[in-house]
KOLDO-283065 format. One line per field, with one value per residue (C-alpha): residue in one letter; x, y, z. Coordinates in pm, whole numbers, plus 50000, padded with zeros to 5 digits. Layout:
<sites>
aa: [A; ...]
xx: [X; ...]
yy: [Y; ...]
zz: [Z; ...]
</sites>
This chain:
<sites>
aa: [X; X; X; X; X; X; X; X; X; X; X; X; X; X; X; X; X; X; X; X; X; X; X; X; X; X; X; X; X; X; X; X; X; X; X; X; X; X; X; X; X; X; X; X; X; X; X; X; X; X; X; X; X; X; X; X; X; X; X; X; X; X; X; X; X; X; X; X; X; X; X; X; X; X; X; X; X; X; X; X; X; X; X; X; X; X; X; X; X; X; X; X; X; X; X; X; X; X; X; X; X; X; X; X; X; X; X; X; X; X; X; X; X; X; X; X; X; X; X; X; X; X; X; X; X; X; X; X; X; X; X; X; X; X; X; X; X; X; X; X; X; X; X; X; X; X; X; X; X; X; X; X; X; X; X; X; X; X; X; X; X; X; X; X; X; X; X; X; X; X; X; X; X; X; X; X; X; X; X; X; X; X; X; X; X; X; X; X; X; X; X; X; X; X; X; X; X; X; X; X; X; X; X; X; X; X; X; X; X; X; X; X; X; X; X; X; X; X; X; X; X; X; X; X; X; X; X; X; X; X; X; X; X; X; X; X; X; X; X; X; X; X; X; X; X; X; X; X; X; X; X; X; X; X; X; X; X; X; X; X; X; X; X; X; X; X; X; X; X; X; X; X; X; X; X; X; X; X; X; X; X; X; X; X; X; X; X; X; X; X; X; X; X; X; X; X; X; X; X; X; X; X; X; X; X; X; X; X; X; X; X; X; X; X; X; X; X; X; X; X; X; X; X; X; X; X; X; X; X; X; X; X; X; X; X; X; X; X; X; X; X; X; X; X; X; X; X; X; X; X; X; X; X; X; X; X; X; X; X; X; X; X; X; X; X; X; X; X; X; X; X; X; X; X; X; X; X; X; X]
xx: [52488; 52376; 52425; 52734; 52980; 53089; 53265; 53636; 53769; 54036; 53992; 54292; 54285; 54437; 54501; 54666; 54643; 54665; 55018; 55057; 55349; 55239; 55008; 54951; 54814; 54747; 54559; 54336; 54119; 53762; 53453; 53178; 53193; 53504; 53899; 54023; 54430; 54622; 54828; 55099; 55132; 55348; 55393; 55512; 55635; 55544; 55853; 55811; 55703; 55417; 55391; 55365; 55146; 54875; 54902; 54833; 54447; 54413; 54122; 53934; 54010; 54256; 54200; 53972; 54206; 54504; 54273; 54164; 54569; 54664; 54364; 54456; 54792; 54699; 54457; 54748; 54966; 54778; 54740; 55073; 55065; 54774; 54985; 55308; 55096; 54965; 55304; 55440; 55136; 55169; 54769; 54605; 54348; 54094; 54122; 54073; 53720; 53739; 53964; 53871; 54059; 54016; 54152; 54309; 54103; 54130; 53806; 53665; 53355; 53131; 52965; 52882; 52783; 53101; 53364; 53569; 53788; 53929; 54052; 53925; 53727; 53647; 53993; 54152; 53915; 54018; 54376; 54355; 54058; 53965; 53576; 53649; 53496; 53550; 53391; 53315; 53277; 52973; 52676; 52735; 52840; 52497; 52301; 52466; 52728; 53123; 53237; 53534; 53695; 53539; 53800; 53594; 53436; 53733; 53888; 53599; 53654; 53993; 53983; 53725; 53995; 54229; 54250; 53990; 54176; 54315; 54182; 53914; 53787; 54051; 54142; 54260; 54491; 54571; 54839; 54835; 54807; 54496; 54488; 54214; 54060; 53847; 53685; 53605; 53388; 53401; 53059; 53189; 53032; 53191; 53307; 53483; 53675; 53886; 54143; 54305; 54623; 54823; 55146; 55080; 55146; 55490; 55605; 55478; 55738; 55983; 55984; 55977; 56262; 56468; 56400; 56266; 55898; 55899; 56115; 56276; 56293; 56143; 56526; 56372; 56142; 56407; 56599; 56371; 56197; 55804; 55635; 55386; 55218; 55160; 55083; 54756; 54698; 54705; 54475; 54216; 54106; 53690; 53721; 53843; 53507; 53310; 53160; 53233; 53202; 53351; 53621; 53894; 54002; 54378; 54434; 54170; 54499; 54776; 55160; 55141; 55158; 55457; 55632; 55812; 55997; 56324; 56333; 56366; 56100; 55863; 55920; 55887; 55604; 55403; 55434; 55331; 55022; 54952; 54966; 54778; 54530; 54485; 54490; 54202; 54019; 53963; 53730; 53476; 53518; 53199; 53461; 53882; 54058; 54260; 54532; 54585; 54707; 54823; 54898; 54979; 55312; 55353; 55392; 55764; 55813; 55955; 55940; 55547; 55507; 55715; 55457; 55158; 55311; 55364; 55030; 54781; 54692; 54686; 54957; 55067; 55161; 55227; 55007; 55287; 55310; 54992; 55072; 54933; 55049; 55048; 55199; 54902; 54605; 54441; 54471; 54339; 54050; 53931; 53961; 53745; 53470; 53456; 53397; 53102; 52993; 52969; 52759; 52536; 52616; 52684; 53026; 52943; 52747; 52572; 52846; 53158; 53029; 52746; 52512; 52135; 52143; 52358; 52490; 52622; 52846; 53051; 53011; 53077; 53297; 53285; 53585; 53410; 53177; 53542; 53728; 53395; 53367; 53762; 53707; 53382; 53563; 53866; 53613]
yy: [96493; 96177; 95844; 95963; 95785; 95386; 95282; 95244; 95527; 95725; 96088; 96393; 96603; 96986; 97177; 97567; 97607; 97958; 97913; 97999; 97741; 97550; 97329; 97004; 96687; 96356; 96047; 95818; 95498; 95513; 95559; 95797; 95624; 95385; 95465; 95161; 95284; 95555; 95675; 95919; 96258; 96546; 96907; 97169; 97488; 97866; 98069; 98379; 98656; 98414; 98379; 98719; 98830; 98510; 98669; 99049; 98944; 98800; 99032; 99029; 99377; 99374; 99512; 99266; 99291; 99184; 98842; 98747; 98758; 98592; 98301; 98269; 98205; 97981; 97764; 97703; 97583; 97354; 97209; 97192; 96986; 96751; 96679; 96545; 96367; 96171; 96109; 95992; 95751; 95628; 95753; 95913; 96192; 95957; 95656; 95962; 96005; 96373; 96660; 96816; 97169; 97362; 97675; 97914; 98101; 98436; 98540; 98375; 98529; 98248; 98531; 98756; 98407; 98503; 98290; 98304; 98088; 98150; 97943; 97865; 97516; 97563; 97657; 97371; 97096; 97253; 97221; 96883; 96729; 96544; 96651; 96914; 96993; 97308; 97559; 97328; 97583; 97805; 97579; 97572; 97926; 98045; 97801; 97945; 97689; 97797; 97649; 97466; 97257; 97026; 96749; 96537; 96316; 96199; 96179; 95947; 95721; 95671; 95638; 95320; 95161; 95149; 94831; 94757; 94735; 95083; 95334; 95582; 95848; 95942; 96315; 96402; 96737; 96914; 97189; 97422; 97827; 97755; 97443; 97233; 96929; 96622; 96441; 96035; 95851; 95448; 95528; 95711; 96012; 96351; 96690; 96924; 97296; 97513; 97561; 97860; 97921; 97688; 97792; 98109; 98351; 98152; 98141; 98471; 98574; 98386; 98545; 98892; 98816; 98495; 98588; 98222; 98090; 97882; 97831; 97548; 97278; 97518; 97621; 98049; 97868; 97632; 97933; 98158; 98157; 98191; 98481; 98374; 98724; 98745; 98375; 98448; 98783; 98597; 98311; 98609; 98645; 98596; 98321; 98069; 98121; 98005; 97633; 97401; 97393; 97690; 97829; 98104; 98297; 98314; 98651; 98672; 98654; 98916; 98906; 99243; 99155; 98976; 99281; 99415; 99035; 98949; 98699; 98424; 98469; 98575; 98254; 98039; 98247; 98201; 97816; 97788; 97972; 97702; 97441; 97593; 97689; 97341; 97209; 97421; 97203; 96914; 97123; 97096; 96762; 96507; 96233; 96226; 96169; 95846; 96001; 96223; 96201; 96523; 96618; 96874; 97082; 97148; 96772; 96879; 97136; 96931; 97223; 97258; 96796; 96882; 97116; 96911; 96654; 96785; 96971; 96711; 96409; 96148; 96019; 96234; 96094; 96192; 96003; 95896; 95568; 95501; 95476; 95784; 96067; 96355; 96587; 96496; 96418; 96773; 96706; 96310; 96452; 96752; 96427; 96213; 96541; 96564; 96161; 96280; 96573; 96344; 96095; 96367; 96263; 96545; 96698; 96867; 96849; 97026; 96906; 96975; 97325; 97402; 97377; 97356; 97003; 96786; 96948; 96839; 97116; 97150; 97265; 97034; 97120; 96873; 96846; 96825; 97118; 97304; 97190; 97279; 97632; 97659; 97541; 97816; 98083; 97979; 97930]
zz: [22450; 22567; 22384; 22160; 22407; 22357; 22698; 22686; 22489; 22478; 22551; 22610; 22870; 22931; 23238; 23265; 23666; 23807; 23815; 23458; 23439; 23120; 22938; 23093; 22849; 22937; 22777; 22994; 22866; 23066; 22986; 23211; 23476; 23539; 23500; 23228; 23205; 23198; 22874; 22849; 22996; 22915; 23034; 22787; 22951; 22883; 22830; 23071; 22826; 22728; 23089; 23210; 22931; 23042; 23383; 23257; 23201; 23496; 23690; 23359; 23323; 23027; 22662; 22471; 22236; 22467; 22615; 22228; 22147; 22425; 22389; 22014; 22149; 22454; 22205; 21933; 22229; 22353; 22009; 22019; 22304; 22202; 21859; 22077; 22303; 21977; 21871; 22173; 22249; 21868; 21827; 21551; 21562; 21476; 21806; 22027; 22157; 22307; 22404; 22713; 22719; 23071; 22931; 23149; 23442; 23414; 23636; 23868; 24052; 24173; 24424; 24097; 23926; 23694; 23546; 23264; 23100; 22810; 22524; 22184; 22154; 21839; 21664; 21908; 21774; 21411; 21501; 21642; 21397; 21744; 21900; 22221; 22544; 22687; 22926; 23201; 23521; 23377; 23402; 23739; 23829; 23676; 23868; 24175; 24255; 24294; 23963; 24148; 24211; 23916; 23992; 24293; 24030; 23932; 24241; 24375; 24098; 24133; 24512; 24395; 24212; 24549; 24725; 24933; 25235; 25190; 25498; 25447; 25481; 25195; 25143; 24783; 24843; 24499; 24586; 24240; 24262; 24499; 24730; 24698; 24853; 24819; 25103; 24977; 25282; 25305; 25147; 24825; 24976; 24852; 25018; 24836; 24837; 24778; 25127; 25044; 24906; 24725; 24556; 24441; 24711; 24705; 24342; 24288; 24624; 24472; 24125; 24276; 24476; 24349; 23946; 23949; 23931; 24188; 24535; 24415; 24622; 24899; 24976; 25064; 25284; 25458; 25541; 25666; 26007; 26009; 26172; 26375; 26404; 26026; 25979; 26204; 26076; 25691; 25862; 25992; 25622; 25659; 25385; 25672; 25844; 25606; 25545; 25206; 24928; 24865; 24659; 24584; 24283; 24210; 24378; 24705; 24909; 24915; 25027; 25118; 25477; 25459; 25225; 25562; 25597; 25446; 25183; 25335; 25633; 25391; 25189; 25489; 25611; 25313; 25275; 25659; 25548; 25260; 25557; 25794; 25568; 25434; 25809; 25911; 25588; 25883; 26098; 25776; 25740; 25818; 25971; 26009; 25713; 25732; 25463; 25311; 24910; 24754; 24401; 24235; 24196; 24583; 24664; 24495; 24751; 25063; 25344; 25244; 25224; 25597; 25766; 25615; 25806; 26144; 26103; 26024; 26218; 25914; 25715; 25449; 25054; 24731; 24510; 24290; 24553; 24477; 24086; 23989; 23828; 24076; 23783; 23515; 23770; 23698; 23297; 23316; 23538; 23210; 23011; 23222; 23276; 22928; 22846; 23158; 22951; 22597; 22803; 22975; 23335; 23603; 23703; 24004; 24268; 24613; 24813; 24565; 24415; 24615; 24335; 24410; 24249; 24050; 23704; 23363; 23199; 22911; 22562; 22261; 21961; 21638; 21488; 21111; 21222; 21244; 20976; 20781; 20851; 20782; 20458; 20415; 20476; 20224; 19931]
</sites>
């Protein structure tokens, strides 16, 4: 794919975290390498029978007719989302370089050298009449790495547009279903990995028990008192004892242990678990992060920002007071990979994924090539 990429362009980007919450879109200007500006973002929500039936083929072990319904669906909403974004940035199909569409995880097996994302490139770039990128994780997964996280690049560069005199070692804390987390050195040296849990264990407590998605404004948690015996019996899980990179599907972790609690406890038990999980992430790191920046939807979750706070040994921010959009960060990085991808430049690497060496990834859909075999099949 290399040489189709003229520096400065703007590309879309789409994110559908574990969560299941919605599509998230967001433009950036930049070309492989360097971060020029940042457009508009928007999130568009899934109602929750969408919802629920996205989270039925999670496992990978639903009807093959249930996932293609449910990706035909997925694809034509994140058109959707694409076509506002245009409208509310005042840009046509044509000024926009690439799409890069994530998809939604439904499998991930890194150990099996299995991943699976599912979404439709080809109908999207139809849709859209804009070029896509999808299926970023696979290259990697097949040549052994963990196919995650994929967002270090991106973190890197933005950390290189921060002042100079800003501390580092930097560490880049995304807090989506799974928590995840980038090490940036003074050198621009990378480490990344999955932690462990993010919010998932917790929205999917609080929608069992509260009818709601999420634990809004972490008021279960508040509450509740944590137990300490089943916070280190969660923390015993062998996945703690091993070294980065390394990451997590969706559902490795259970709240079965915390069943026996009442609502509250197990709320606040739960979110101490997404703190001390990500707290253990310093033992792996080469040097002490200096601060730590988190993203993501559990920055909006004050009792989880709270135990970050008394449990790591670094300042603690949400990257919105840094200028950046802690709500679109995951969607601006699939558009930055995929300006990578168009240029033929790698998007993860030995110390990110684990892969044996540097990899490209990515899988390139031409908008004409689309509209084209639309048209065949209407003659």
């Amino acid at each position: 794919m290399a040489g189709l990429l003229m520096p400065g362009k703007w590309a879309i980007g789409l994110m559908s975290g574990t969560s299941a919450d919605g599509v998230d879109a967001a433009l950036i200007e930049a070309d492989a390498e360097h971060i020029y500006a940042f457009g508009p973002a928007l999130s568009e929500p899934y109602d929750a029978a969408f919802r629920d039936k996205l989270k039925s083929t999670y496992g990978g072990k639903a009807p093959p007719d249930l996932v293609a319904e449910v990706a035909l669906e997925l694809t034509r909403r994140h058109a959707s989302a694409v076509l506002h974004l245009l409208d509310r940035a005042g840009l046509a199909a044509r000024e926009i370089a690439v799409v890069g569409f994530h998809g939604q995880t439904i499998l991930h097996a890194p150990h099996e050298r299995r991943t699976w994302q599912i979404g439709d490139g080809a109908l999207l770039a139809e849709l859209t009449g804009i070029d896509v990128v999808n299926d970023f994780r696979s290259n990697d997964v097949a040549a052994g790495g963990q196919g995650a996280p994929l967002v270090p690049i991106f973190h890197k560069a933005l950390v290189a547009a921060l002042p100079p005199e800003t501390p580092r070692p930097v560490a880049v804390l995304n807090i989506g279903g799974v928590a995840n987390v980038t090490w940036v050195g003074s050198d621009g040296s990378l480490l990344a990995f999955d932690t462990g849990p993010g919010n998932a264990l917790i929205d999917d407590w609080a929608q069992r028990h509260d009818g709601r998605p999420v634990d809004l404004g972490g008021a279960m948690a508040r509450r509740g008192r944590i137990d300490e015996d089943v916070l280190a019996k969660l923390l015993s899980h062998p996945f703690f004892d091993r070294t980065a990179p390394k990451s997590l599907d969706r559902n490795a972790f259970h709240s079965t242990l915390v069943d026996h609690l009442s609502v509250e406890d197990g709320a606040a038990t739960l979110t101490a678990f997404t703190a001390a999980a990500i707290a253990r992430a310093v033992y792996l790191f080469p040097a002490p992060a200096q601060a730590w920046l988190v993203c993501g939807g559990g920055r909006h979750n004050p009792v989880l920002m709270e135990a970050l706070e008394e449990r790591l040994d670094a300042p603690v921010r949400g990257v919105d007071q840094l200028g950046w959009d802690g709500d679109a960060l995951e969607a601006q990085a699939f558009a930055y990979l995929a300006l990578r991808s168009l240029a033929g430049l790698p998007i993860s690497f030995p110390t990110t994924t684990g892969v044996p060496q540097p990899m490209t990834g990515g899988k390139l859909w031409r908008a004409r090539d689309a509209l084209k075999a639309r048209d065949a099949l209407k003659a």
